[in-house]
C-alpha positions in Angstrom: -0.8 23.7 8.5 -3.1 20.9 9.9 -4.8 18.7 7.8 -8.5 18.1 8.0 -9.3 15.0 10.6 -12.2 12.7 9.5 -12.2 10.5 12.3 -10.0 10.6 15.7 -7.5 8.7 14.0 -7.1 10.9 11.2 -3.1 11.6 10.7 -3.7 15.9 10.8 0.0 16.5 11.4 1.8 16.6 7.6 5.5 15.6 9.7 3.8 12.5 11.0 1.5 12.1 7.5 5.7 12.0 5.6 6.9 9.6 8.4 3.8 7.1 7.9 4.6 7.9 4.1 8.3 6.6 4.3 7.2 3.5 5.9 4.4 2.8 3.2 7.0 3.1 0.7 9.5 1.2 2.8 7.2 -2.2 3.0 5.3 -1.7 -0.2 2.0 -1.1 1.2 0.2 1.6 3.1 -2.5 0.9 6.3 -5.5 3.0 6.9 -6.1 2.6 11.2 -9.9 3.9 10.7 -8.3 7.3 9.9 -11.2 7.6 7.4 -13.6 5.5 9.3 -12.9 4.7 12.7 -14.8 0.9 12.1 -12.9 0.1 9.0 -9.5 -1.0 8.2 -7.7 -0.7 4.7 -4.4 -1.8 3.3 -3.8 -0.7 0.0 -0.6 -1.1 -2.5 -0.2 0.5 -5.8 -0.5 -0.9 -9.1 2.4 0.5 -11.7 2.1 0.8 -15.4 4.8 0.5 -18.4 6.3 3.8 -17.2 6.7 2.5 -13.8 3.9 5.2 -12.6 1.4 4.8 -9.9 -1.5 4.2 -11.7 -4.0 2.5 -9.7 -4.4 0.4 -6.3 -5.3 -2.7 -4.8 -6.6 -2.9 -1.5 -8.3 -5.0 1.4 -11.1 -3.3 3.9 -12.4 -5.0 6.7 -13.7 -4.0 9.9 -11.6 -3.3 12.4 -12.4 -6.8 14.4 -11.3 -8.8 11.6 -7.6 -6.8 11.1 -6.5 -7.3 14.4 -3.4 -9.8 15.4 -1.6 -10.7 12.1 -4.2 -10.4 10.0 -3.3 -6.9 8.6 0.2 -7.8 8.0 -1.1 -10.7 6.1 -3.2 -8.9 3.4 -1.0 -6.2 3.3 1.8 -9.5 2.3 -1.4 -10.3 -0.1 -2.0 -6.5 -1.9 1.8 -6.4 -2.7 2.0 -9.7 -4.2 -1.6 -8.8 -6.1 -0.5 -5.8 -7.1 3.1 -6.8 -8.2 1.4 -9.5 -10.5 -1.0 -6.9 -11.9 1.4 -4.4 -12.6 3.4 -7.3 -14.4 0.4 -7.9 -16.3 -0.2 -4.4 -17.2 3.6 -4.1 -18.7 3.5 -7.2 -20.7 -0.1 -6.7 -21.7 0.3 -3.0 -22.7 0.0 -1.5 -26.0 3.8 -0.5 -26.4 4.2 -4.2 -25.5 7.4 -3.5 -23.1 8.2 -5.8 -20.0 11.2 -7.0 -18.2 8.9 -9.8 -16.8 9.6 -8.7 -13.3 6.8 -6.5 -12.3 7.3 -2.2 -11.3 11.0 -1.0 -10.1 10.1 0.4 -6.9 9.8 -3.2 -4.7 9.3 -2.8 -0.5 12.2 -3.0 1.1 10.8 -6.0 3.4 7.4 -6.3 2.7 6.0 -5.8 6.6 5.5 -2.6 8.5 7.8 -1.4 11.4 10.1 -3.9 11.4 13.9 -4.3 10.0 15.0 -5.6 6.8 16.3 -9.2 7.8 
C-alpha cells in the first residue's frame, strides 16, 4: 500500500521509495526534497562499523534556499567523505581492533546523484 505523506513531497509510492533507494546506494548518499519538511533540505550518508553494518549517519539540513544550484551535491560530496573517514575511525578505533585502513566495503558508485559513472 501507500505510505503515509508528511509533506507534499513525501515519496508515498514504495516503487518510487526502491528507485530513490537504488540511487542513494548508487552515489553513496541519500537527499531529503522537504519530504519531511517542505522548508528543509537533508543529505545524509551512513556511517559503517567493524562489521561493515549501518550503524549511524551523518548528515547536512539546510533550508531549502540555501540547497539550491550545486550546493546539495556539494555536501552530499562532503557527508560521504565525513562519513567514510568516520567509519574508518570506527574500524581502526574499535574494540576488536580490526581495519583494512580503507573505510566500509560498500563505496558509491560515483559519488553524485543522477548522473553516470564517468
Amino acid at each position: 500500500g501507500e505510505l503515509e505523506a508528511r509533506t507534499a513531497f513525501s515519496i508515498t509510492d514504495p516503487d518510487a521509495l526502491r528507485k530513490e533507494l537504488v540511487e542513494t546506494r548508487g552515489c553513496g548518499y541519500s537527499v531529503d526534497e522537504g519530504e519531511c519538511d517542505d522548508e528543509v533540505r537533508c543529505v545524509a550518508a551512513p556511517i559503517y562499523d567493524v562489521g561493515r553494518r549501518c550503524a549511524a549517519a551523518i548528515s547536512i539540513s539546510a533550508p531549502e534556499f540555501r540547497m539550491r544550484g550545486g550546493v546539495r551535491e556539494e555536501a552530499g560530496k562532503l557527508v560521504v567523505e565525513a562519513a567514510r573517514e568516520i567509519s574508518s575511525a570506527h574500524a581502526i578505533w574499535s574494540k576488536d581492533g580490526i581495519s583494512d585502513g580503507d573505510g566500509p566495503e560498500r563505496q558509491p558508485e560515483n559519488g553524485v546523484r543522477g548522473k553516470e559513472k564517468a
